[in-house]
C-alpha positions as CSV (number, residue, x, y, z in Angstrom):
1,X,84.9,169.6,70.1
2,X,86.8,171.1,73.1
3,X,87.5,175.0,73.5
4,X,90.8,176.1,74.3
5,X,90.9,173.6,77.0
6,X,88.0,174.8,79.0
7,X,85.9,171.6,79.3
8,X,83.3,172.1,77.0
9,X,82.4,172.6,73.5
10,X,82.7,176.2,71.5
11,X,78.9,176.8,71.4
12,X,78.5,176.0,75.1
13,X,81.1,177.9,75.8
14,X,79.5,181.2,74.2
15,X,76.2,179.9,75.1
16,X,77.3,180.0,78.8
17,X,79.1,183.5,78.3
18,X,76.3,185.0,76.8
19,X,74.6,183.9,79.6
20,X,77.2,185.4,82.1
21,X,76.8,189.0,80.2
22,X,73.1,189.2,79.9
23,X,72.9,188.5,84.1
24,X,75.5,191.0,85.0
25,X,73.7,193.7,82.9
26,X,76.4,194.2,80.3
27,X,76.5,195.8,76.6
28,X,79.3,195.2,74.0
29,X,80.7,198.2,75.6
30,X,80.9,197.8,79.1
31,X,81.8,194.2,78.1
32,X,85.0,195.6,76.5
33,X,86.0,197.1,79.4
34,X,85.0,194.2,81.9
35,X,87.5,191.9,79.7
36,X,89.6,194.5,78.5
37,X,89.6,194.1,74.8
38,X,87.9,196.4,71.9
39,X,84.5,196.7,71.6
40,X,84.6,195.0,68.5
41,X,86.4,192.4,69.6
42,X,83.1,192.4,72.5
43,X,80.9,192.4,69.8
44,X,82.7,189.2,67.7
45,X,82.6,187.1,71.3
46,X,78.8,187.9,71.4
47,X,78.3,186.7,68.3
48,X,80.5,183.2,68.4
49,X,83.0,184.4,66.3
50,X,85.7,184.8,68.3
51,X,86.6,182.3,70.6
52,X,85.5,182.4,74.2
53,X,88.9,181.3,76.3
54,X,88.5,180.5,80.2
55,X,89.9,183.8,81.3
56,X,86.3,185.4,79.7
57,X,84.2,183.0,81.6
58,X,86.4,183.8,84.6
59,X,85.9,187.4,84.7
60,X,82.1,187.0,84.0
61,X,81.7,184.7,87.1
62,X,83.8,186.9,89.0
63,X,81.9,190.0,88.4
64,X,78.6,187.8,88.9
65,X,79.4,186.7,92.4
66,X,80.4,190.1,93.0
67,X,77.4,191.2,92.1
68,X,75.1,188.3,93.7
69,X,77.3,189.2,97.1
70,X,75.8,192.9,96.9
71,X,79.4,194.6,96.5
72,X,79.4,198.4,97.2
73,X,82.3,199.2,95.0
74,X,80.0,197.7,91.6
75,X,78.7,200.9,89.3
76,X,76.4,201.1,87.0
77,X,74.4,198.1,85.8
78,X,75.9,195.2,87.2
79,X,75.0,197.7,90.6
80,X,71.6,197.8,89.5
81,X,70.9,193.9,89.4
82,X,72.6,193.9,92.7
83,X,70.3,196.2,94.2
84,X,67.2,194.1,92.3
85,X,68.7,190.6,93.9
86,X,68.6,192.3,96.9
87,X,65.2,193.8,97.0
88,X,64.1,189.8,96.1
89,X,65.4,188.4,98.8
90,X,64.5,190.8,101.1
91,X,60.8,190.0,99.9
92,X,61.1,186.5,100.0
93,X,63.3,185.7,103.1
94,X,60.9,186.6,105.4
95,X,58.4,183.4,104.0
């Protein structure tokens, strides 16, 4: 069954967000304030309670490209996987 109009079905849909939150680094916390909603609210998402709506995935990949891009402004974890992506590739680019 469709979600909200997104393309796929609810359990892909938190499947691919849960996804999205465990590669930028994020708790239920820090997701709150990524999406700006409670952490509760965080927490119910996580769990495939609440709905996931395009708008969540879109600020996920958002912050993930930021982060893959190696963005100076990014603080705390989602700064800390950039620094590790950028340690790989500078291991790796010189093969």
């Amino acid at each position: 069954r469709p979600n909200f109009g997104i393309g796929m079905t609810a359990k892909q849909a938190t499947a691919i967000f849960r996804s999205l939150v465990a590669l930028c680094g994020l708790d239920h916390r820090q997701l709150a304030e990524v999406l700006g909603r409670t952490p509760q609210t965080a927490r119910h998402k996580l769990a495939g309670s609440n709905p996931i709506i395009q708008r969540d995935l879109d600020v996920l990949a958002e912050l993930w490209s930021r982060i893959e891009a190696g963005e100076d402004s990014l603080t705390g974890p989602p700064a800390e996987h950039s620094s590790a992506i950028a340690w790989v590739r500078s291991r790796t680019s010189a093969d």
